[in-house]
C-alpha positions as CSV (number, residue, x, y, z in Angstrom):
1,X,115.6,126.5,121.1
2,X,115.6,127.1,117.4
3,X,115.7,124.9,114.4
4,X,119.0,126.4,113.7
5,X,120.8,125.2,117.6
6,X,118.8,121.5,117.0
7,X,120.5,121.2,114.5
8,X,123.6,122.4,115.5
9,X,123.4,120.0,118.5
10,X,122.2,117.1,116.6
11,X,125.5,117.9,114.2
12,X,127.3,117.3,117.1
13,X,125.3,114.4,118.4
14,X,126.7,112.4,115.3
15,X,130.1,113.6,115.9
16,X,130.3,112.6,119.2
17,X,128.6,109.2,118.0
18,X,131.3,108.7,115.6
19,X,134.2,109.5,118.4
20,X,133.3,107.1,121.1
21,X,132.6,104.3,118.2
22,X,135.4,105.2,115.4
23,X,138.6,103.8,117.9
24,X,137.0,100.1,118.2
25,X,135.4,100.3,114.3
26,X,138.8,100.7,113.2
27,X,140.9,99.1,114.7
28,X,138.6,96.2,113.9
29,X,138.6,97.1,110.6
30,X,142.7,97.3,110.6
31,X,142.4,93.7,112.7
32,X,140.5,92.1,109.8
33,X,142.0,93.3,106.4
34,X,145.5,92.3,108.0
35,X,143.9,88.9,108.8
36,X,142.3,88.4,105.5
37,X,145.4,89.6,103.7
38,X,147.4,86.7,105.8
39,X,144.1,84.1,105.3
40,X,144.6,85.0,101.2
41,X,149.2,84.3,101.8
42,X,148.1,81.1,103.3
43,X,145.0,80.3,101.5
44,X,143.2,78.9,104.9
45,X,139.9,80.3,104.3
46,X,138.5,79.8,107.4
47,X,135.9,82.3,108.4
48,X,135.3,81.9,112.4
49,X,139.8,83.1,112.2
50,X,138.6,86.7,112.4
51,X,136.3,86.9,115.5
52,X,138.8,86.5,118.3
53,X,141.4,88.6,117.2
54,X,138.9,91.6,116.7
55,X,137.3,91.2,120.2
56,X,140.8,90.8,121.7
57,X,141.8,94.1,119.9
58,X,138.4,95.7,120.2
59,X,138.2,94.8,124.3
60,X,141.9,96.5,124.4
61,X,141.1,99.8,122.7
62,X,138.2,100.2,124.6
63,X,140.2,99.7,127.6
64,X,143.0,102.6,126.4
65,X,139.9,105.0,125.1
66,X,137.1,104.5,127.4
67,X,138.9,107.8,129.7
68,X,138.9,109.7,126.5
69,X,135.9,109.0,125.4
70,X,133.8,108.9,128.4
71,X,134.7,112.6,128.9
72,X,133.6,113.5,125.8
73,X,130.0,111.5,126.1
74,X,129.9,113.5,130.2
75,X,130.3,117.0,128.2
76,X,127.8,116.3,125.4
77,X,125.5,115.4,128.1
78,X,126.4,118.6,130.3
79,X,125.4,120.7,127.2
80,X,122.1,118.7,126.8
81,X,121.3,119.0,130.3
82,X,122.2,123.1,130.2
83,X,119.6,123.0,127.3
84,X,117.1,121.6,129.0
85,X,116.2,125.0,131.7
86,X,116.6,127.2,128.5
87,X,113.3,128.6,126.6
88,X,111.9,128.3,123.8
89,X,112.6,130.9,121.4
């Protein structure tokens, strides 16, 4: 393995980081600026209002992603795995 293909894979390390987390980060973060703008209408500033609604909504997209993503996490790990048997160069 060269420097050149560890860091190609740890490029995509991140990227496939930021897939399986970016659905539940934001629609989280979509969960709590619509709350916040409604806390600010109503001017409850209660701060526990948020936590419910953002595991309800994280738990859900999870549930509709975790196929999606799961695949992708299985082929990284195929590709690390075929790397293992290779070389060193």
């Amino acid at each position: 393995m060269t420097q050149g293909s560890a860091l190609d894979l740890l490029q995509q390390a991140i990227w496939v980081t930021m897939i399986a987390s970016g659905p539940i980060v934001i629609s989280a973060m979509v969960v709590g600026v619509i709350i916040a703008v409604l806390q600010a209408l109503t001017q409850v500033q209660e701060m526990t209002l948020t936590f419910i609604p953002k595991m309800l909504v994280g738990f859900g997209v999870a549930a509709l992603t975790g196929s999606y993503v799961g695949n992708v996490l299985f082929g990284f790990t195929e590709q690390v795995y075929a790397l293992i048997g290779t070389p060193i160069q």
